[in-house]
Residue, then its C-alpha position, 0 to 999 in steps of 0.5 A: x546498499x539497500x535490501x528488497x522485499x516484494x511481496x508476490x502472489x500470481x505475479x508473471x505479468x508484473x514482476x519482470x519489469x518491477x524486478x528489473x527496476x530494482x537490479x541495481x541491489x544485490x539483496x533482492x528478497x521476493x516474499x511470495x504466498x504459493x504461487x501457482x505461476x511462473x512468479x517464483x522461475x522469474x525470481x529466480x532467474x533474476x537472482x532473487x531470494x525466495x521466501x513463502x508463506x500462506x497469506x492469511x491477511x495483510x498486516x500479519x503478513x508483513x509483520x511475520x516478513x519484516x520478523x523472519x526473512x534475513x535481510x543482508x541490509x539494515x535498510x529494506x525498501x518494500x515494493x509490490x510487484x506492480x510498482x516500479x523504482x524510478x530513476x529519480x527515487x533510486x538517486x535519492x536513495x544513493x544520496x541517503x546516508x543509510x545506516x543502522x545507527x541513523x535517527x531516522x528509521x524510515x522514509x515517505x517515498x510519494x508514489x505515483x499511480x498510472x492509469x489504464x492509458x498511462x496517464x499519471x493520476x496526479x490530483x486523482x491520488x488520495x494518499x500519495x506518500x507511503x513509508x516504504x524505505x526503513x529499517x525492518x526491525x523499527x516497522x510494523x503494520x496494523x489492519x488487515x488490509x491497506x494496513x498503516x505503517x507504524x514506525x519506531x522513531x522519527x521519518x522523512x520525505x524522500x524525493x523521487x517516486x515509486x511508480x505504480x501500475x494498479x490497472x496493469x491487469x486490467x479492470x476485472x482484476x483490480x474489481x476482483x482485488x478490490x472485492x477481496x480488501x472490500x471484505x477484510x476492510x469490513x471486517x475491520x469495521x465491524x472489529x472497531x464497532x464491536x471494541x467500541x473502537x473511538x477516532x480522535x477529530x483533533x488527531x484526523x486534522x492536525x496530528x503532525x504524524x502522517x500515520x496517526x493523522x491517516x488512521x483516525x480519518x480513515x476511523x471517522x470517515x468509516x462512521x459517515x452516512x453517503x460514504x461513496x458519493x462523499x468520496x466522489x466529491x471529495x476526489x472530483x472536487x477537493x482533490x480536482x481529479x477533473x484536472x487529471x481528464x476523463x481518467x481522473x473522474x473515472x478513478x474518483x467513480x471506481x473508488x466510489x464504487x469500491x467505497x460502496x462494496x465496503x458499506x455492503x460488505x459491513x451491513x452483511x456482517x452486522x446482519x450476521x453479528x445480529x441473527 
């Protein structure tokens, strides 16, 4: 068996349906910072255990989770409330032999993400596989947000898919959202410039850890001039988001877009660092 552990905050709309995709637990753990809704009556109808905490940004935050909350299982699966366990991710999981003496101490899961009208982003998608299944002790997390997964031992690939519905809200939350990871992303911009922060080509492109590969790309692309038009292109082109329809393009341009809140949100913060 599993554990859960789903990060909440303002979350009645969507964790219904993500609690009811993980039933088939019995150690199901929703980390939530204060609430102001019905997110913690929900969770406790579903039978799930409650643990809060004041966010302060997210790699604190899920390192403070991963360190104090008492997970029944040696194996915890990590989900927002706005992704969903599918039925091929959950036979995966039943296929795993998931122990605390295992060699492997966490798992890829590829996610899926859904647009507005339900149509599955396949080519729009930048970074499809996230380490979501591991042993909590051997994880950690770094950055203030989009944080990357820091494992201690070797991973693998799961099959299946983790589904997720970022534009469950609506656009005015995802831009609102996005406005708020524009500044912490900024902010961890500025951080690197000012430790004179250094990102390896030879690691961005053929680094064999996925994390270490993601980190030093995320590092160098940060550093290039036009970064939302290089994104656009990068998704349209590169990636063949057009494969993915009106949908697609329109993904690739909010991404831009949310590339260029973070350029703006960094010159504003270098302009201060400089007064």
């Amino acid at each position: 068996m599993v554990s859960i552990l789903i990060l909440t905050k303002n979350e009645e709309q969507d964790l219904p349906g993500c609690l009811e995709s993980v039933s088939w637990s019995d150690d199901i753990h929703v980390f939530d910072s204060f609430s102001e809704d019905n997110t913690l009556d929900i969770a406790l109808r579903a039978g799930a255990l409650i643990t809060q905490r004041n966010f302060d940004n997210w790699s604190s935050h899920q390192n403070w989770g991963l360190a104090n909350i008492k997970f029944k299982y040696p194996w915890v699966l990590y989900i927002d409330a706005d992704e969903r366990v599918s039925d091929s991710l959950l036979n995966a999981i039943k296929d795993l032999e998931l122990n605390s003496e295992s060699k492997i101490v966490a798992y890829e899961v590829r996610r899926r993400d859904f647009a507005w009208n339900g149509k599955w982003l396949k080519y729009s998608q930048i970074s499809p596989f996230y380490l979501r299944l591991f042993r909590p002790e051997k994880m950690r997390y770094e950055r203030l947000v989009n944080p990357v997964s820091i494992p201690n031992g070797p991973t693998e690939k799961i099959s299946g898919f983790l589904d997720h519905y970022p534009f469950s809200k609506g656009f005015r939350f995802w831009f609102q959202r996005h406005l708020n990871y524009a500044d912490m992303e900024a902010l961890t911009r500025v951080k690197d410039i000012n430790n004179a922060i250094s990102f390896s080509f030879r690691k961005a492109l053929f680094s064999k850890d996925f994390t270490e590969k993601r980190y030093h790309q995320k590092g160098i692309f940060y550093k290039l001039p036009g970064r939302p038009l290089i994104k656009w292109c990068y998704m349209v082109i590169f990636r063949r988001a057009f494969l993915d329809g009106k949908a697609g393009i329109t993904y690739a341009t909010l991404q831009s877009i949310y590339e260029y809140f973070i350029v703006l949100k960094t010159r504003e913060l270098l302009k201060v660092r400089k007064q």
